[in-house]
VEXVEX-252125 format. One record per residue: residue in one letter; x, y, z of N, C-alpha, C in turn. Coordinates in steps of 0.2 Angstrom, whole numbers, padded with zeros to 4 digits, always signed. Atoms other than C-alpha are relative to their C-alpha. Example, Ala and Ser with C-alpha at 12.3 -4.5 7.8 and 13.67 -1.06 7.14 Angstrom:
a+0004-0006+0000+0062-0022+0039+0004+0006+0000/s-0004-0006-0001+0068-0005+0036-0004+0005+0003/
end
This chain:
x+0004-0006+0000+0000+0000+0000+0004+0006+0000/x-0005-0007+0003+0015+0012+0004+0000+0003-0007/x-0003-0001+0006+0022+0010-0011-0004+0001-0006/x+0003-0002+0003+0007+0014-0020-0003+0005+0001/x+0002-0011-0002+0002+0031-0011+0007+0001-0004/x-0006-0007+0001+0021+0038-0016+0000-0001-0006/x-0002+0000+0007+0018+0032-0034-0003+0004-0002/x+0004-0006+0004+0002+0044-0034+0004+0006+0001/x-0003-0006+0000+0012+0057-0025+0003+0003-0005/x-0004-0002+0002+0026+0058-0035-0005-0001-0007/x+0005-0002+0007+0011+0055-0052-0001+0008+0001/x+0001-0007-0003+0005+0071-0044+0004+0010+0000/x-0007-0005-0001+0020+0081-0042+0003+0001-0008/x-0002+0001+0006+0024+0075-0060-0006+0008-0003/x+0007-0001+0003+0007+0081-0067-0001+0008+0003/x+0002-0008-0002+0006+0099-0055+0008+0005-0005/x-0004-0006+0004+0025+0105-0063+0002-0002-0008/x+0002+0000+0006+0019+0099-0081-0003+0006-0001/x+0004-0004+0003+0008+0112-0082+0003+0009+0002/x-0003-0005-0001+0021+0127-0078+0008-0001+0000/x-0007+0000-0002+0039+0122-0082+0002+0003-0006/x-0004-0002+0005+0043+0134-0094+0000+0007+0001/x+0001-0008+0002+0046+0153-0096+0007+0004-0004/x-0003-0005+0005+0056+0167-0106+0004+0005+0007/x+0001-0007-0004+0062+0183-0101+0006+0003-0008/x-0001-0001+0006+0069+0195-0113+0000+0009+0003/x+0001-0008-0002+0074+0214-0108+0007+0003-0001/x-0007-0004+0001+0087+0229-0109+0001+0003+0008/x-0005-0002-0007+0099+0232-0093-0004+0005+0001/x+0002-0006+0000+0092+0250-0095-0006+0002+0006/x+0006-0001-0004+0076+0248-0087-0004-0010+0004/x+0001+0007-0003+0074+0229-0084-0008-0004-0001/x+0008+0003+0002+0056+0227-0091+0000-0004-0005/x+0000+0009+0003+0052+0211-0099-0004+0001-0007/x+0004+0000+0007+0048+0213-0117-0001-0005-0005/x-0002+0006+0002+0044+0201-0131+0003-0001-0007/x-0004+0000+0005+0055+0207-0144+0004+0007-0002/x-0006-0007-0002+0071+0219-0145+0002+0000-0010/x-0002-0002+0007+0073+0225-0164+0006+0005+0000/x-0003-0001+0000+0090+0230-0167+0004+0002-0006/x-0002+0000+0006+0097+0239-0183+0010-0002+0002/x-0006+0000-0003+0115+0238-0171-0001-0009+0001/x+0000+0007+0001+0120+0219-0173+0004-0002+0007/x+0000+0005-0006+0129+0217-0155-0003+0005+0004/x+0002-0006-0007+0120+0223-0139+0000-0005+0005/x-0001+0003-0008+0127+0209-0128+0000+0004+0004/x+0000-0003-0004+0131+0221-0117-0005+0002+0003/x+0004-0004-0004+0116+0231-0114-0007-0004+0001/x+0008+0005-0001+0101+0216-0118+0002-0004+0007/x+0001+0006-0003+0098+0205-0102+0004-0005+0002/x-0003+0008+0001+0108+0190-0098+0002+0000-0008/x-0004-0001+0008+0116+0196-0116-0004-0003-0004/x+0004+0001+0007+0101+0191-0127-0005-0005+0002/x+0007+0003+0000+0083+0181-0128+0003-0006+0007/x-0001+0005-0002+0083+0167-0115-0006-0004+0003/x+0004+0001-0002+0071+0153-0110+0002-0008+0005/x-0001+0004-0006+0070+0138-0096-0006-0002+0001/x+0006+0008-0002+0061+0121-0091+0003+0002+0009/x-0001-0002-0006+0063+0119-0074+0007-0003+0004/x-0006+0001-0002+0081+0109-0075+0006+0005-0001/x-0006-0005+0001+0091+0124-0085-0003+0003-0003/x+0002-0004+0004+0089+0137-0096+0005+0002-0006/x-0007-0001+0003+0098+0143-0110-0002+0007-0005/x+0003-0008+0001+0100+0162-0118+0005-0001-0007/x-0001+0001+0004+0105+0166-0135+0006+0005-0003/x-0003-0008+0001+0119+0179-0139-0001+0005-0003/x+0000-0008+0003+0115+0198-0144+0007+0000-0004/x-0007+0000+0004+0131+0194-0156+0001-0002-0006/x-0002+0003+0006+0140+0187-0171+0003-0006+0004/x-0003+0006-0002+0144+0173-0162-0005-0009-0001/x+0005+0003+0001+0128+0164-0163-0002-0007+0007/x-0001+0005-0003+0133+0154-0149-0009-0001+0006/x+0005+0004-0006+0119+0146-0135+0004-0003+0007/x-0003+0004-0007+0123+0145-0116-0005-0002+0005/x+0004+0002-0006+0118+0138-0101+0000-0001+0007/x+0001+0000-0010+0111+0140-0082-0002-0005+0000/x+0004+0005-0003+0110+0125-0073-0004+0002+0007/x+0006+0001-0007+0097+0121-0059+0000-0005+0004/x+0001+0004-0004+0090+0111-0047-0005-0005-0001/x+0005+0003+0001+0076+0105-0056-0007+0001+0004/x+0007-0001-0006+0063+0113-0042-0003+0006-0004/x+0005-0004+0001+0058+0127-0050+0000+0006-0006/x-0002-0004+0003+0058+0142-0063+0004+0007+0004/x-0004-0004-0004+0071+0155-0059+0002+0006-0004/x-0002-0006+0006+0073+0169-0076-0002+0006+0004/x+0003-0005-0003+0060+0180-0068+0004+0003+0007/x-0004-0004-0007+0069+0180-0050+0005+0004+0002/x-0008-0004+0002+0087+0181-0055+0004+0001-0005/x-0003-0003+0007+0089+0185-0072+0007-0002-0002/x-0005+0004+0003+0102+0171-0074+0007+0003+0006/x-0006+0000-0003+0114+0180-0059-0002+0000+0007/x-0001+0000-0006+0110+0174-0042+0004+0003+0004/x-0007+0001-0004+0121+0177-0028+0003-0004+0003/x-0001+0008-0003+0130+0166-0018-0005+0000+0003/x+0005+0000-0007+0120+0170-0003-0007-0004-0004/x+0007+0003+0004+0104+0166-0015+0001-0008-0002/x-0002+0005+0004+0113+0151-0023+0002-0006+0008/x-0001+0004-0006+0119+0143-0004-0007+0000+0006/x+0006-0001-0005+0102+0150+0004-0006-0004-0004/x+0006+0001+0004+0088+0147-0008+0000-0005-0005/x-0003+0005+0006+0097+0133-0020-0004+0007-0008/x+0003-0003+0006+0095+0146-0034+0006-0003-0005/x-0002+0005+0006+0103+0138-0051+0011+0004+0000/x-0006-0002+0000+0122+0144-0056+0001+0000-0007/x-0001-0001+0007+0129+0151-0073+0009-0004+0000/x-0006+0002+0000+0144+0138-0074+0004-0001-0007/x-0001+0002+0005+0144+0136-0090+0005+0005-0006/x-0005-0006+0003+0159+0143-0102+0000-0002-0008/x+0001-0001+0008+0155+0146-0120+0006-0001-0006/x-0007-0002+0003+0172+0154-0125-0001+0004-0007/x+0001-0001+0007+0174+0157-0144-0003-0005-0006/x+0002+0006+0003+0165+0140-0148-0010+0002+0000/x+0006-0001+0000+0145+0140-0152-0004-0002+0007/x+0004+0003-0008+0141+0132-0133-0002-0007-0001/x+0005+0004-0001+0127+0121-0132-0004-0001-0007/x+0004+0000+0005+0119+0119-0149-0002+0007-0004/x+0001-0007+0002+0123+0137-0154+0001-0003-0010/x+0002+0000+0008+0122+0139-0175+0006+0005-0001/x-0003-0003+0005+0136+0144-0186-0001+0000-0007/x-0001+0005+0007+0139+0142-0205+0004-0004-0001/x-0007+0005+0001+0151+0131-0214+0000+0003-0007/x+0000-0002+0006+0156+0140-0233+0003-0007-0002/x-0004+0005+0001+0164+0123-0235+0008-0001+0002/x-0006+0001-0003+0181+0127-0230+0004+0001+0008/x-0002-0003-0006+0179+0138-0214-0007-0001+0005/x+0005-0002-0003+0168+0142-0201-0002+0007-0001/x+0002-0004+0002+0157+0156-0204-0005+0004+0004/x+0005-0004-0006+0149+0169-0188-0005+0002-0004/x+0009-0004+0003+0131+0175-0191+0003+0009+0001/x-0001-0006+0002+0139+0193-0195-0008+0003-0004/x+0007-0005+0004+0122+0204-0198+0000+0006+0001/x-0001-0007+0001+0126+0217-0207-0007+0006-0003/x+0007-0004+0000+0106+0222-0207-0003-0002+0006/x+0004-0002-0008+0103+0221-0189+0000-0008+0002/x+0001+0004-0003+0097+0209-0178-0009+0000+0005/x+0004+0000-0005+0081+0203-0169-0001-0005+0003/x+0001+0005-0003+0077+0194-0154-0007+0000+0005/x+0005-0001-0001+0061+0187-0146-0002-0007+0004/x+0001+0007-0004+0053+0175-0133-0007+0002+0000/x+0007+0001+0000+0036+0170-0132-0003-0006+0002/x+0001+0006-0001+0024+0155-0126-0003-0003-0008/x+0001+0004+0004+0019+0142-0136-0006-0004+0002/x+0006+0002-0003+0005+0130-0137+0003-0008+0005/x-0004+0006-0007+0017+0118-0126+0005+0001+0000/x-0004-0004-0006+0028+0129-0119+0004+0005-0003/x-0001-0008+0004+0040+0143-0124+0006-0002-0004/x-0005+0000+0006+0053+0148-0136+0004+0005+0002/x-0003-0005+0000+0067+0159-0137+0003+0001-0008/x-0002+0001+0010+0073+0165-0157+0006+0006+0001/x-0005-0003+0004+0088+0175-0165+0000+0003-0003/x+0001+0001+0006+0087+0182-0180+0005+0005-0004/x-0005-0001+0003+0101+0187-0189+0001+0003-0008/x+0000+0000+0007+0100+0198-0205+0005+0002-0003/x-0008+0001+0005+0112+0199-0221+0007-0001+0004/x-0009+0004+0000+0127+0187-0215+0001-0002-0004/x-0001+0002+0008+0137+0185-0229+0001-0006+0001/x+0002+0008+0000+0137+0168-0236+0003-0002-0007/x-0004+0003+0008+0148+0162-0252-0004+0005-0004/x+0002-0006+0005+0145+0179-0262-0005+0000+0001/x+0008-0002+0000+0128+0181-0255-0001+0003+0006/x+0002-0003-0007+0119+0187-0239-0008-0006+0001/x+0004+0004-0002+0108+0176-0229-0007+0003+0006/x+0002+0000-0008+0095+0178-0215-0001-0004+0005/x-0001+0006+0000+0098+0166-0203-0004+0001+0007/x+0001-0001-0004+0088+0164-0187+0000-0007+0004/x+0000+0005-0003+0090+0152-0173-0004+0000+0005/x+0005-0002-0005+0076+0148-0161+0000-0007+0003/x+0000+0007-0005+0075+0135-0145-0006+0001+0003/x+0006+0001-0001+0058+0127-0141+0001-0005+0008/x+0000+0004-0005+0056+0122-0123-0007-0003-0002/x+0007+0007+0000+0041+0106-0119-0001+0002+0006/x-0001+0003-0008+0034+0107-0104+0000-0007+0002/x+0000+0006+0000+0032+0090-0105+0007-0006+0001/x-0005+0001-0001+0052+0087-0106+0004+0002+0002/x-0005-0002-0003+0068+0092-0098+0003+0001-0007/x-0004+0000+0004+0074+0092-0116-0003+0007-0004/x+0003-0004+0005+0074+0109-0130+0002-0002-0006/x+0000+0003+0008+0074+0108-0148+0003+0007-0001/x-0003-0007+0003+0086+0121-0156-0002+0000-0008/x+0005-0002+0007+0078+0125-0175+0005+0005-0003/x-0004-0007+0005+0092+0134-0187-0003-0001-0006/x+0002-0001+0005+0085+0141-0202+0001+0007-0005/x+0000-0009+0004+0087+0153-0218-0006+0002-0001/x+0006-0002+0001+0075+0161-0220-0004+0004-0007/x+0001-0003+0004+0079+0169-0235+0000-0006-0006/x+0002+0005+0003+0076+0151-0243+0006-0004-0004/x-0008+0003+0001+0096+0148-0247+0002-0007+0004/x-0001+0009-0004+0099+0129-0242+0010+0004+0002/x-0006-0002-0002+0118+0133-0232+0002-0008+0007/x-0003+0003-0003+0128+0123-0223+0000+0000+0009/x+0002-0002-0008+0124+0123-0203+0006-0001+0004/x-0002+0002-0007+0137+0122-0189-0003-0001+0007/x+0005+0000-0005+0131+0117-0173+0005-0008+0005/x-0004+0005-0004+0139+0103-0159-0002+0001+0008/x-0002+0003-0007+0145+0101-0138+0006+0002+0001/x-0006-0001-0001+0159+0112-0133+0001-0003+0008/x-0005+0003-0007+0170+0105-0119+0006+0004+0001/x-0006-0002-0003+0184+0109-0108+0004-0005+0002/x-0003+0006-0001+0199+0100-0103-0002-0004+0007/x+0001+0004-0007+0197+0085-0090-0007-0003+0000/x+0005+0003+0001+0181+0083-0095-0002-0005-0003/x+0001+0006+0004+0172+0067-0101-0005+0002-0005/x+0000+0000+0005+0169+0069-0118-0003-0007-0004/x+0002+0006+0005+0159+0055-0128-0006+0003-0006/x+0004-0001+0007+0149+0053-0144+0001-0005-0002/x+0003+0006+0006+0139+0041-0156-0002+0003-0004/x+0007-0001+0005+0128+0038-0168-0006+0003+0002/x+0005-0003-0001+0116+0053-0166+0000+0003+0008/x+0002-0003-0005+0121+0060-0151+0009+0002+0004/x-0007-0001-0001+0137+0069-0142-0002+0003+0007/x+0002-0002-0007+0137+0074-0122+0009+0001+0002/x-0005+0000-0004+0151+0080-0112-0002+0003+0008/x+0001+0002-0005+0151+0078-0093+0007+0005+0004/x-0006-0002-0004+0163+0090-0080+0000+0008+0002/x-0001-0006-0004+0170+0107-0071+0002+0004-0007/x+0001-0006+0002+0168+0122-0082+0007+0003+0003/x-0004-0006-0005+0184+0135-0080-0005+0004+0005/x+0001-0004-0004+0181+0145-0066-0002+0007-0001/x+0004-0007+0000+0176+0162-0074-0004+0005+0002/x+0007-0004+0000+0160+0163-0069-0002-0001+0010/x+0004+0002-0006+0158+0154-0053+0006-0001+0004/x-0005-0002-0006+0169+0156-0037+0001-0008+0002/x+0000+0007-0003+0165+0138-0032-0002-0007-0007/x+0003+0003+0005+0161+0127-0050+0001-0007+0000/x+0003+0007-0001+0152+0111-0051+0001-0003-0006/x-0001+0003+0005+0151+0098-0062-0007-0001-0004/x+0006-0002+0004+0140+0099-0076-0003-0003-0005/x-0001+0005+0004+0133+0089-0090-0004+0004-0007/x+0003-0001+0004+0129+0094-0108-0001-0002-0006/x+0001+0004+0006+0120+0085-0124-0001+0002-0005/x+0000-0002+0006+0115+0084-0140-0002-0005-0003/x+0002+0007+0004+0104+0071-0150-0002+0004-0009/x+0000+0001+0004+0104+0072-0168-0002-0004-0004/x+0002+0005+0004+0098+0064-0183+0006-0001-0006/x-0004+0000+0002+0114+0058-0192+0000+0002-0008/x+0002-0001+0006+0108+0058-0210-0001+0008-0002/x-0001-0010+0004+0106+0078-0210+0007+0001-0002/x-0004-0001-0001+0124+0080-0205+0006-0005-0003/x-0003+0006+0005+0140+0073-0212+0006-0004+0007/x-0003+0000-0005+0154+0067-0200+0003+0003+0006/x-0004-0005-0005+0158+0072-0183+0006+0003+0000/x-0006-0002-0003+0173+0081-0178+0002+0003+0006/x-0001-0003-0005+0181+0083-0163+0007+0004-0002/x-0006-0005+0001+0192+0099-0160+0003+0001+0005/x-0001+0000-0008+0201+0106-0146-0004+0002+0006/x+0006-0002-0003+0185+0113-0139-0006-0004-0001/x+0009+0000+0003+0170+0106-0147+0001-0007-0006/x+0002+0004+0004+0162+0092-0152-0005+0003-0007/x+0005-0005+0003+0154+0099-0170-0002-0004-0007/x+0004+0003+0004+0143+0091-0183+0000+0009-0005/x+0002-0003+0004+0141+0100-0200-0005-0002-0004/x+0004+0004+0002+0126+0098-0209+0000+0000-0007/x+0001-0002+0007+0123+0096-0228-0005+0004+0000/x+0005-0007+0003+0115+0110-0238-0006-0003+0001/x+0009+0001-0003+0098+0112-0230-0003+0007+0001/x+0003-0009-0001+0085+0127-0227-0002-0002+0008/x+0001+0001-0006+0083+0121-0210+0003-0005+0005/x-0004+0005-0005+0091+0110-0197-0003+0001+0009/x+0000-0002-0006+0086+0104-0180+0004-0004+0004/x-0003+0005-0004+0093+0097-0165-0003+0000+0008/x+0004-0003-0005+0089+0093-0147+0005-0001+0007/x-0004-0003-0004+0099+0100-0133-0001-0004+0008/x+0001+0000-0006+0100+0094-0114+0004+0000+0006/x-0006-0001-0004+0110+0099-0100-0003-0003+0008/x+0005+0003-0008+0109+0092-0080+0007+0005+0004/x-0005-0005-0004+0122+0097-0065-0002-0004+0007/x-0001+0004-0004+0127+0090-0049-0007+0003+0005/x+0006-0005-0003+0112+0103-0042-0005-0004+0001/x+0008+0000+0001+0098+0094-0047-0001-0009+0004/x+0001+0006+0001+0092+0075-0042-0001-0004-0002/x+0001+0003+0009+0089+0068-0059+0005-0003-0001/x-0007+0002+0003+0106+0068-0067+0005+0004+0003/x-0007-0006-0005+0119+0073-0055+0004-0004+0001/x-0005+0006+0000+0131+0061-0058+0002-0002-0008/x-0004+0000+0007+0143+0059-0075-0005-0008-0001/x+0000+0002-0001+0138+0043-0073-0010-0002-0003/x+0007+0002+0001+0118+0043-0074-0002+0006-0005/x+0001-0004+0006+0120+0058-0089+0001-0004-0005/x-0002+0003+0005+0129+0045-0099-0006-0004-0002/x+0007+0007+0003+0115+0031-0098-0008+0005+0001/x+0004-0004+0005+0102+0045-0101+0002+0001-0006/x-0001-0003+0007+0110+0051-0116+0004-0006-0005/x-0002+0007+0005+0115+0034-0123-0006-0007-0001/x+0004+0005+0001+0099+0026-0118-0005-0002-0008/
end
C-alpha cells in the first residue's frame, strides 16, 4: 500500500509542474522590463540586452542566445525545483545560490558556439552570423511551452547574404529543448552546430548523439560544479563528426533548415547529478 500512495504522489507532483515548467524573459539592462522582442538595426548589444540576449528555461536549466555574431547558445544550470529567469535573471548570488538553492551560470562558451549554438560552414571555414542588417530577438509562449529566437539579418554567405535565425523550443512535457536553425531567405547553407568542452572533461559521442560531462573553468563561478551537456541528432542531415580542441561539431549538408535537441543536467539537481547517470540517459 505504501508503495502505491508515493507512486500517486510523485504522479501528482509530475502532473502539477507539467503544467508550468517553462518561461522566457527578454529585456534591456536599462530599465529591466520584460519585453517580447528587442529590434536592433546595431548587430551586437550583448552588453546592454539582459543575460546578453533572448533566454528561456524548463525547470532543469535554461539557455540564452547571444546579442552577437557569435551565434553561440549557453547555459544555467538548476536544481530541477523550480523556474528562476524572472527571479534572477540568470545571476543569483551566492547567498541566493547557498540560501535558496538558486541555479548557477557555470557554463563557459568561449569562442566556440556552446550548447547547440548555429554557425555556417562555406565549405572550407567556419562562418559567424555577421548581420550586417541588424538583428532581432524574441521570446514568447507556445502552445506547449516557450521559445526563445535570433534572427540574424544579411550574414554573408559564399558571395551572398543570408537571413539566418536560430530559435529553441522548450516542452513542458520534457527536460529536453529543440534548437531549429533556419534561412530564411530560402538559401539551403551549410549549418554548424555541436558540444563544446573543456579540458578534463568526459567527452563521448555516437551515432546521433554527443554529451560532455565535468567542471567548467572557473570564470564565472567562485565555487564550480560539475556539469553535463548534450545533444541528439539525426545523423543523415549531417556529415561526420569532428572533434576539436574545444568542441564536439557536426556540420550539416546544404539544408533550409536543421534541428537538434539539446539537454544539460548538473550535480544541483536529483535527476542527473552524476557523469555517470548523464551518460545512460543520453546513450539510452
Amino acid at each position: 500500500m505504501k508503495r502505491i500512495v508515493t507512486v500517486s504522489i510523485l504522479a501528482l507532483m509530475g502532473y502539477a509542474c507539467a503544467q508550468a515548467q517553462t518561461a522566457t524573459s527578454l529585456f534591456w539592462k536599462k530599465d529591466g522590463v520584460q519585453v517580447p522582442e528587442i529590434v536592433s538595426e546595431k548587430a551586437d548589444q550583448y552588453g546592454s540586452v539582459g543575460h546578453h540576449g533572448p533566454a528561456v528555461e524548463n525547470t532543469h536549466f535554461a539557455l540564452r542566445i547571444y546579442f552577437n555574431d557569435s551565434g553561440a547558445i549557453d547555459v544555467y544550470s538548476k536544481t530541477g525545483r523550480g523556474l528562476e529567469l524572472e527571479k534572477y535573471k540568470w545571476y543569483p548570488t551566492v547567498e541566493q545560490q547557498e540560501n535558496d538553492g538558486a541555479g548557477c551560470d557555470e557554463y563557459r562558451v568561449g569562442k566556440t558556439v556552446g550548447l547547440g549554438g548555429i554557425a555556417l560552414w562555406d565549405g572550407k571555414q567556419e562562418v559567424k552570423l555577421k548581420a550586417t542588417g541588424g538583428r532581432t530577438a524574441r521570446v514568447g509562449d507556445t502552445k506547449t511551452g516557450s521559445f526563445a529566437e535570433m534572427i540574424a539579418y544579411g550574414v554573408p554567405y559564399q558571395e551572398d547574404t543570408v537571413d539566418i535565425s536560430i530559435r529553441i523550443d522548450m516542452n513542458r512535457k520534457t527536460r529536453e529543448a529543440v534548437v531549429t536553425a533556419t534561412s530564411l531567405t530560402g538559401k539551403p547553407v551549410m549549418f554548424l552546430t555541436g558540444v563544446n568542452y573543456h579540458r578534463g572533461e568526459t567527452v563521448k559521442c555516437g551515432n546521433g548523439f554527443i554529451f560532455a560531462w565535468g567542471i567548467h573553468p572557473a570564470d564565472v563561478s567562485a565555487s564550480p560544479i560539475p556539469i553535463g551537456a548534450g545533444m541528439f541528432y539525426k545523423p543523415s542531415d549531417f556529415g561526420p563528426m569532428e572533434v576539436t580542441g574545444d568542441m564536439v561539431r557536426i556540420i550539416s549538408r546544404p539544408a533550409k533548415s536543421i534541428s537538434t535537441t539539446v539537454v544539460a543536467a548538473s550535480t544541483k539537481e536529483a535527476e542527473l547529478n552524476t557523469a555517470k547517470r548523464f551518460e545512460n540517459y543520453m546513450t539510452k
